[in-house]
Biopython code that builds the backbone (N, CA, C, O; Angstrom):
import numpy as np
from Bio.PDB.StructureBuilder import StructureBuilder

atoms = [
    (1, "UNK", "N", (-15.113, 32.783, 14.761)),
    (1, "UNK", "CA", (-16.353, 32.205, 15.256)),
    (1, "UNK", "C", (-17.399, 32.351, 14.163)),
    (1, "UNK", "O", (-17.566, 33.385, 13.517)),
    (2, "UNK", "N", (-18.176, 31.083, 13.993)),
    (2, "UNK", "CA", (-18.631, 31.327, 12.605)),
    (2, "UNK", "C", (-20.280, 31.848, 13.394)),
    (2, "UNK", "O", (-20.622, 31.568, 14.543)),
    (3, "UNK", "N", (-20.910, 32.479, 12.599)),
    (3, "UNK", "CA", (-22.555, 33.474, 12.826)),
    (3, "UNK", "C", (-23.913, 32.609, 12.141)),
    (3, "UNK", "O", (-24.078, 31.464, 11.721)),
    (4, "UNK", "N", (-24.539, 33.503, 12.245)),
    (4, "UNK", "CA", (-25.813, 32.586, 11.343)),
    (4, "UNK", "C", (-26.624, 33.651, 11.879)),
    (4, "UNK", "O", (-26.344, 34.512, 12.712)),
    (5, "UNK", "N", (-27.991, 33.360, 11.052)),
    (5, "UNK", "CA", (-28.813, 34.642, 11.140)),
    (5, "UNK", "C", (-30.039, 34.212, 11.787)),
    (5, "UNK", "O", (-31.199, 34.542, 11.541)),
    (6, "UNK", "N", (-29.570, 33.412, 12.665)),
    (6, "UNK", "CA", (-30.875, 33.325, 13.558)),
    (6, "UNK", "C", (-30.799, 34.194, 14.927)),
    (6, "UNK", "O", (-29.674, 34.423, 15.370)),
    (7, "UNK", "N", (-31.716, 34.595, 15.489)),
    (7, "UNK", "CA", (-31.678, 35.438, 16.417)),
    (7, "UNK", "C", (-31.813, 34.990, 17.190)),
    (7, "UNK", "O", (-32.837, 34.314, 17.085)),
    (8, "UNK", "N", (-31.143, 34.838, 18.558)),
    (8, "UNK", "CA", (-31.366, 34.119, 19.730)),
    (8, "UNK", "C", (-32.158, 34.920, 21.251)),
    (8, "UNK", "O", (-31.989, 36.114, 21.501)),
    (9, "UNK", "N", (-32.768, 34.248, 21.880)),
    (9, "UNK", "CA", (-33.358, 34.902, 22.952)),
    (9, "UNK", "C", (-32.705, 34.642, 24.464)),
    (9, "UNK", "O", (-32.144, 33.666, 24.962)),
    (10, "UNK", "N", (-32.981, 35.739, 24.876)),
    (10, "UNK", "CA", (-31.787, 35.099, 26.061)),
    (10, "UNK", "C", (-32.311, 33.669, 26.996)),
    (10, "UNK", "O", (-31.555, 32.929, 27.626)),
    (11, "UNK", "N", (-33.680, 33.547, 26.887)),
    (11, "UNK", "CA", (-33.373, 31.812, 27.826)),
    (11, "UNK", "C", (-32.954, 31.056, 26.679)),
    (11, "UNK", "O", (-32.410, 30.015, 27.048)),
    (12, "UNK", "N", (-33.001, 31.187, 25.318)),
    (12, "UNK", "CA", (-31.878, 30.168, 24.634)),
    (12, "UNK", "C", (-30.529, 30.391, 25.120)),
    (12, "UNK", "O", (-29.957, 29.471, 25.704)),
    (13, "UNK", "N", (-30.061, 31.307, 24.976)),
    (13, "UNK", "CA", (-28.380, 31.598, 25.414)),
    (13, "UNK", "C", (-28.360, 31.135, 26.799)),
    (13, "UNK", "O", (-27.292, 30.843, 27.335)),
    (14, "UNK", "N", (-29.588, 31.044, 27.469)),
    (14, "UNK", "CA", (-29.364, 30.549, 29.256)),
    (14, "UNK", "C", (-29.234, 29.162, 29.383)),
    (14, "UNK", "O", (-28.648, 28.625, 30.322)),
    (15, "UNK", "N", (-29.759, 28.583, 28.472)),
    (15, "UNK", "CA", (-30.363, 27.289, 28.457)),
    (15, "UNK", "C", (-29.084, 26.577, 27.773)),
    (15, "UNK", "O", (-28.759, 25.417, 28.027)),
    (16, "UNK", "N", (-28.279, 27.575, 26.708)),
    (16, "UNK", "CA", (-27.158, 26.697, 26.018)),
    (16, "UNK", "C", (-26.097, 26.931, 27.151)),
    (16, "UNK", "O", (-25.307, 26.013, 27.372)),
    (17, "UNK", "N", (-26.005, 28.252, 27.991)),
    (17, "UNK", "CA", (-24.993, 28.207, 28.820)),
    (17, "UNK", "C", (-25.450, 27.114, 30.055)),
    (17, "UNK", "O", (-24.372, 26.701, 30.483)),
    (18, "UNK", "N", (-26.040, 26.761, 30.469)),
    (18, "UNK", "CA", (-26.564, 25.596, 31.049)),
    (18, "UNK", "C", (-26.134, 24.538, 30.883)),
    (18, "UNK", "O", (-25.674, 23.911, 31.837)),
    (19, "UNK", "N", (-26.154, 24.070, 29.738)),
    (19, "UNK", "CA", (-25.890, 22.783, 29.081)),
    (19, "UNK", "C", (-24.354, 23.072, 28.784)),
    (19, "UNK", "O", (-23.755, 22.003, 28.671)),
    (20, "UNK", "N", (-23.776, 23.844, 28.670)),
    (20, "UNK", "CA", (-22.194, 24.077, 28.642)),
    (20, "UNK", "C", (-21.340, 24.451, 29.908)),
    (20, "UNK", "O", (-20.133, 24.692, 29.896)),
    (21, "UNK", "N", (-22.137, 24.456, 30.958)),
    (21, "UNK", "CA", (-21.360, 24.909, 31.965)),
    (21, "UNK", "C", (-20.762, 24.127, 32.573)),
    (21, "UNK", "O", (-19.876, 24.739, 33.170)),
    (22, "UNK", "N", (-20.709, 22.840, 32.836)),
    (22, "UNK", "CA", (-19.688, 22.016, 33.567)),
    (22, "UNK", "C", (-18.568, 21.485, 32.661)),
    (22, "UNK", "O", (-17.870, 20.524, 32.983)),
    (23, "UNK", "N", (-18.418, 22.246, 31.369)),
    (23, "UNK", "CA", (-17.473, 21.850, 30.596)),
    (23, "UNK", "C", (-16.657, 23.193, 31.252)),
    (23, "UNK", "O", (-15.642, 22.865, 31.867)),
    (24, "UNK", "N", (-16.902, 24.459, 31.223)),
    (24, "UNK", "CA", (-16.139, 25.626, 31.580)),
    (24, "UNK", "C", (-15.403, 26.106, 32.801)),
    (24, "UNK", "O", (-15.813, 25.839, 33.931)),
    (25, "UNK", "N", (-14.380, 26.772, 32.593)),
    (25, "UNK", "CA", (-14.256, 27.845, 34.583)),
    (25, "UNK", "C", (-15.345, 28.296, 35.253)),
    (25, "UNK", "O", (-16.303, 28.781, 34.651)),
    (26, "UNK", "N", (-15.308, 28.196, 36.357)),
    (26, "UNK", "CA", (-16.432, 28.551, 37.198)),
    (26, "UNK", "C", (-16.450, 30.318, 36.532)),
    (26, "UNK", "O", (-17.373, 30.985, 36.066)),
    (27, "UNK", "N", (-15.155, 30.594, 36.732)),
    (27, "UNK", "CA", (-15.045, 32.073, 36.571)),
    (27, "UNK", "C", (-15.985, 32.677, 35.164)),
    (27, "UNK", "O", (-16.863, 33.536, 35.089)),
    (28, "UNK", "N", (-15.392, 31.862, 34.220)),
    (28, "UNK", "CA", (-16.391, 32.273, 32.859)),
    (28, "UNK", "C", (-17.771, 32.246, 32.955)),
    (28, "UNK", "O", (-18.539, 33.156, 32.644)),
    (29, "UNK", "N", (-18.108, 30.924, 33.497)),
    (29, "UNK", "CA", (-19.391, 30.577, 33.410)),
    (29, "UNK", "C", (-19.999, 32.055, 34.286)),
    (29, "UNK", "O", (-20.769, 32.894, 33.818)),
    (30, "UNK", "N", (-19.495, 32.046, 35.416)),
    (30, "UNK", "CA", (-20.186, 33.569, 36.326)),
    (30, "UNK", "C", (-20.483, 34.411, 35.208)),
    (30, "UNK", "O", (-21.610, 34.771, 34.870)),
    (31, "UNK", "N", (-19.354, 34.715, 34.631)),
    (31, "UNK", "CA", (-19.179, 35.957, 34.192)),
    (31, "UNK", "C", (-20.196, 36.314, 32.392)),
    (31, "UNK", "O", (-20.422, 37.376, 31.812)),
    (32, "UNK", "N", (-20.527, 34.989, 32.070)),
    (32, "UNK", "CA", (-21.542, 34.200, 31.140)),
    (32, "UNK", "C", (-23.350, 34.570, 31.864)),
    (32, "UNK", "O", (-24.190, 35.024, 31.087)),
    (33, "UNK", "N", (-23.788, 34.266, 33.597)),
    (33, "UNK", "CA", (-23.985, 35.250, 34.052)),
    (33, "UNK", "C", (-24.547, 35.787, 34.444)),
    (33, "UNK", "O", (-25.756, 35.628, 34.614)),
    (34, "UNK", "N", (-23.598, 37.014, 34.874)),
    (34, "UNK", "CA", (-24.071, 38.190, 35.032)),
    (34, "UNK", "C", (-24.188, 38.907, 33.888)),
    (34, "UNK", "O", (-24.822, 39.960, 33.961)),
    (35, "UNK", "N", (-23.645, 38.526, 32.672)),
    (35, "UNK", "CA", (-23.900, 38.491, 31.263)),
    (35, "UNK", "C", (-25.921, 38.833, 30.740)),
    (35, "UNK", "O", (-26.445, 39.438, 29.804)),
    (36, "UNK", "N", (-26.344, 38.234, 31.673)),
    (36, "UNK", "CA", (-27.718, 37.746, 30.955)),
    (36, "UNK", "C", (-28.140, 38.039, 32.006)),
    (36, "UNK", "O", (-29.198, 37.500, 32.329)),
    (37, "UNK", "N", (-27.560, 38.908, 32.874)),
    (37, "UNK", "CA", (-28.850, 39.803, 33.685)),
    (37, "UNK", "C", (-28.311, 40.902, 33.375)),
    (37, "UNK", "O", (-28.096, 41.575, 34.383)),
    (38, "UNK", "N", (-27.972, 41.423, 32.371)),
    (38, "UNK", "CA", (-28.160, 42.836, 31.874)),
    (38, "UNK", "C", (-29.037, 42.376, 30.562)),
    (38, "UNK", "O", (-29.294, 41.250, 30.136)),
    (39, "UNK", "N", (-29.572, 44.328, 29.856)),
    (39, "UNK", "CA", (-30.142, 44.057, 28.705)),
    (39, "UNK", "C", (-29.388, 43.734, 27.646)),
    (39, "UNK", "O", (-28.624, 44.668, 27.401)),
    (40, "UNK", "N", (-29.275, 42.971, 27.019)),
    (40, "UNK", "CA", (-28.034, 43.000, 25.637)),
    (40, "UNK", "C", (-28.890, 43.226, 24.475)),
    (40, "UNK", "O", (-30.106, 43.079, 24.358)),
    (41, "UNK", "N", (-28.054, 43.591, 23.686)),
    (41, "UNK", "CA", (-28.307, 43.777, 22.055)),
    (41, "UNK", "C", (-28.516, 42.299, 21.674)),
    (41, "UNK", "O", (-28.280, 41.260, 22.291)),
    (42, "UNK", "N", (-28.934, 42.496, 20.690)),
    (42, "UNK", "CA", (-29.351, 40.999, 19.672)),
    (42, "UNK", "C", (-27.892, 40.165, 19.083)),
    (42, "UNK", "O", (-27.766, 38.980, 18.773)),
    (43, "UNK", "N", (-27.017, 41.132, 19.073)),
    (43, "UNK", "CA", (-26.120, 41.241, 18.368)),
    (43, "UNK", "C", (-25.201, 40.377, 19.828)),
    (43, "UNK", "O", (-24.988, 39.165, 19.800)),
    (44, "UNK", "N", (-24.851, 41.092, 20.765)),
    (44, "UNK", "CA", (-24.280, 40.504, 21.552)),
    (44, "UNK", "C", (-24.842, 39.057, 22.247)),
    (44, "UNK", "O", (-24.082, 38.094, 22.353)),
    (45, "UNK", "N", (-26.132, 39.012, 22.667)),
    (45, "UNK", "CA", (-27.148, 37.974, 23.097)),
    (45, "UNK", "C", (-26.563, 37.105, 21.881)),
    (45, "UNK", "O", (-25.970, 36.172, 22.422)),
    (46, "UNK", "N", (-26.461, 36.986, 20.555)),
    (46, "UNK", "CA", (-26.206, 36.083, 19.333)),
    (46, "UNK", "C", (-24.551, 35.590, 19.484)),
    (46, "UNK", "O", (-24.285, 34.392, 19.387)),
    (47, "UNK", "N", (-23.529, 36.550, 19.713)),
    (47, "UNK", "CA", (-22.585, 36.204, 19.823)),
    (47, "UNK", "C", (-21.897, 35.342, 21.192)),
    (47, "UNK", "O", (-20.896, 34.630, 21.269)),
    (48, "UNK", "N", (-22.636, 35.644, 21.927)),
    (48, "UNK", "CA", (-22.494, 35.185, 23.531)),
    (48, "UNK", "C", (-22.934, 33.498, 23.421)),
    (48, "UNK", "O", (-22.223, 32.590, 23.853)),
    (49, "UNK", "N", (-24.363, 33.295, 22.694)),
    (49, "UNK", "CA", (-24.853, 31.926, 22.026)),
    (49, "UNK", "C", (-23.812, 31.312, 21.350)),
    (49, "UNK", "O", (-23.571, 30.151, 21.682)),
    (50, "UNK", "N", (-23.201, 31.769, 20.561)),
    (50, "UNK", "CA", (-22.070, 31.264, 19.475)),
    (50, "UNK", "C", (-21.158, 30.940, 20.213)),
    (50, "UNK", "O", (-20.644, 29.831, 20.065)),
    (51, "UNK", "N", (-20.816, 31.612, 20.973)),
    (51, "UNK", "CA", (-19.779, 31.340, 21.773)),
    (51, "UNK", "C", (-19.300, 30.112, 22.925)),
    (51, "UNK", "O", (-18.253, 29.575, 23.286)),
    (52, "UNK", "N", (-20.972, 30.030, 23.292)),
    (52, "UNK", "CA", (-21.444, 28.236, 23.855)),
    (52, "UNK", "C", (-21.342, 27.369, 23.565)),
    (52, "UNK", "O", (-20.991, 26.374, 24.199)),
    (53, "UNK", "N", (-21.759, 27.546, 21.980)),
    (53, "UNK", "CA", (-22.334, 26.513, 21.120)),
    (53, "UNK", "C", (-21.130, 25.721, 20.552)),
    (53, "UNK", "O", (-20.199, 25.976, 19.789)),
    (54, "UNK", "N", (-21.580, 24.598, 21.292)),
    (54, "UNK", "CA", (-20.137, 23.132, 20.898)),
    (54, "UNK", "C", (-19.498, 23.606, 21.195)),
    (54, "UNK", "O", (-18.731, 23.921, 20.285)),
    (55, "UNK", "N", (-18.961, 24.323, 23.026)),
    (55, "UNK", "CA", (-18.140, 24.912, 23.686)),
    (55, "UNK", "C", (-17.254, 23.377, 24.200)),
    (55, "UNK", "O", (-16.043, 23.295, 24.404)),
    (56, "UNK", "N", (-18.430, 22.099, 24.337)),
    (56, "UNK", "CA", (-17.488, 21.060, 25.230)),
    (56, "UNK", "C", (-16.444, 19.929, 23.898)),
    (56, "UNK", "O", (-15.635, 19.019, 24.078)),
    (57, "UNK", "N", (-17.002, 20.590, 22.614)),
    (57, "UNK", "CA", (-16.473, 19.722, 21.919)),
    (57, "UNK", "C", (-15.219, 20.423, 21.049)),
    (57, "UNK", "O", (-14.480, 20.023, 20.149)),
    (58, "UNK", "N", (-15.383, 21.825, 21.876)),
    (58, "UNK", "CA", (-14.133, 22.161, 21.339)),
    (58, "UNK", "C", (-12.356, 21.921, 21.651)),
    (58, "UNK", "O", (-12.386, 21.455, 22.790)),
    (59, "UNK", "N", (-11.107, 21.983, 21.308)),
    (59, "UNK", "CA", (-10.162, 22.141, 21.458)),
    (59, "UNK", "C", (-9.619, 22.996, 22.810)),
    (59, "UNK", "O", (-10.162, 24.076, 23.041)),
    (60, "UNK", "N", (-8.680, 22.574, 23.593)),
    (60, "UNK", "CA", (-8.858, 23.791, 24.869)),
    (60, "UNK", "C", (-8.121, 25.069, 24.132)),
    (60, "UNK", "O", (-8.067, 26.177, 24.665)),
    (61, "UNK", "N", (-7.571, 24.777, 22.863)),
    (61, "UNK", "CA", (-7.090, 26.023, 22.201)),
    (61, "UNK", "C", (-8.074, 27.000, 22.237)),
    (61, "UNK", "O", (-7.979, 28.101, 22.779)),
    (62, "UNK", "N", (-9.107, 26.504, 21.581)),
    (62, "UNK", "CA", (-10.424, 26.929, 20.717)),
    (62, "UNK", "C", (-10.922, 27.583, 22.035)),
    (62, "UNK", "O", (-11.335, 28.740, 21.959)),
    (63, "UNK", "N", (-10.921, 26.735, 23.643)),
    (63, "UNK", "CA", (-11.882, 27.065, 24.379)),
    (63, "UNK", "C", (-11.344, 28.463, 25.349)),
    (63, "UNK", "O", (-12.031, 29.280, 25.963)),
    (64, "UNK", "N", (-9.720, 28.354, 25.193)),
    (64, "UNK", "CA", (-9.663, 29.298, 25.640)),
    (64, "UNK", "C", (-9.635, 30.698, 25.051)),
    (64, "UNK", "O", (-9.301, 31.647, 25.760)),
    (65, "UNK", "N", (-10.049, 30.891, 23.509)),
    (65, "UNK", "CA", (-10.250, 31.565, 22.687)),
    (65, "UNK", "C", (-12.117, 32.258, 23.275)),
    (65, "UNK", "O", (-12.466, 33.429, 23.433)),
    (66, "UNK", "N", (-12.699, 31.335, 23.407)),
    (66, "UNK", "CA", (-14.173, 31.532, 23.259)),
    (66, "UNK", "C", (-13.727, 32.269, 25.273)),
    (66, "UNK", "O", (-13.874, 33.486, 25.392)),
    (67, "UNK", "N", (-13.451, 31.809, 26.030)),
    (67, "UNK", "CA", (-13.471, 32.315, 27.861)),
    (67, "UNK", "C", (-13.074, 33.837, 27.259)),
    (67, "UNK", "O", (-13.859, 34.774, 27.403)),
    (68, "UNK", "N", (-11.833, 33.989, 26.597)),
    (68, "UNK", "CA", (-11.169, 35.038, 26.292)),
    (68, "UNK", "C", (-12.167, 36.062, 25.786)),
    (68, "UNK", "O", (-12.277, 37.265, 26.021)),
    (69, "UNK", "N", (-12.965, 35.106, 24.906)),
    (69, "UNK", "CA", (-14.120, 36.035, 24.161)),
    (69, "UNK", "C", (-15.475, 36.458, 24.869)),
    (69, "UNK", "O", (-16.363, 37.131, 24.346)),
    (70, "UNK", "N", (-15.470, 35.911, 26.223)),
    (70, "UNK", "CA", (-16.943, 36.199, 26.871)),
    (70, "UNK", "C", (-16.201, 36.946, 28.060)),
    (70, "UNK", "O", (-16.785, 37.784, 28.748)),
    (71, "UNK", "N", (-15.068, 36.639, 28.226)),
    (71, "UNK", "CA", (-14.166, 37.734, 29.574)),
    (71, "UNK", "C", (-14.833, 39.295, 28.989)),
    (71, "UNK", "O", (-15.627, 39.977, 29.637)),
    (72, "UNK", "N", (-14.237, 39.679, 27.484)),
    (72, "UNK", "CA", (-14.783, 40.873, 26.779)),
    (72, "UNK", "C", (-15.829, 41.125, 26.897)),
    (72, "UNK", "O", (-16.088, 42.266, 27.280)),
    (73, "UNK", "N", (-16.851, 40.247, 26.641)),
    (73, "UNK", "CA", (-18.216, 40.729, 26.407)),
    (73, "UNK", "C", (-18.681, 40.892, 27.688)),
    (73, "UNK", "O", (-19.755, 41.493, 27.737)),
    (74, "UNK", "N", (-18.136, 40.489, 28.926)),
    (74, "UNK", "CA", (-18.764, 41.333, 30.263)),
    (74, "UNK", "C", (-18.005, 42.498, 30.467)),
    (74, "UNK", "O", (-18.043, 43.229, 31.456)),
    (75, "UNK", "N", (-17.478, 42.589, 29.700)),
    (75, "UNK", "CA", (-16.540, 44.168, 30.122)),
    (75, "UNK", "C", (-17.427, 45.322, 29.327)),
    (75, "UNK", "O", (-17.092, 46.506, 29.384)),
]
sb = StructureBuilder()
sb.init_structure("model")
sb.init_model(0)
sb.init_chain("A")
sb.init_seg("    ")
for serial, (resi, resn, name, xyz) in enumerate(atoms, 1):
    if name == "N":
        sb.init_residue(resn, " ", resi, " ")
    sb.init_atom(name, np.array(xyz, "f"), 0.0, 1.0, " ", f" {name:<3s}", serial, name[0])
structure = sb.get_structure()
């Protein structure tokens, strides 16, 4: 997953999971969240964004890589 050094705020990450959610599982998307009603790090809040971002234009390879990757980050 490629990074960048912009820092994201969580109604950006709300707003991109928004706009990505009828591409996803209901299950992820939940779990995307309850994600963003806890406090997160910058670090996680950034990766959770990345993880959205051009979620519907990805591969379902790719997409089930990124579910796989936000299953973790609510754990």
């Amino acid at each position: 997953m490629s990074s960048c050094s912009i820092d994201h705020t969580p109604e950006q990450v709300k707003e991109k999971l928004d706009s990505q959610r009828g591409f996803m599982p209901e299950d992820i998307s939940q779990k995307a969240d309850l994600l963003l009603t806890e406090e997160l790090s910058q670090e996680r809040l950034n990766e959770l964004f990345h993880l959205l971002k051009k979620y519907d234009l990805a591969a379902p390879e790719e997409q089930a890589e990124r579910n796989k990757a936000i299953a973790d980050l609510a754990v």
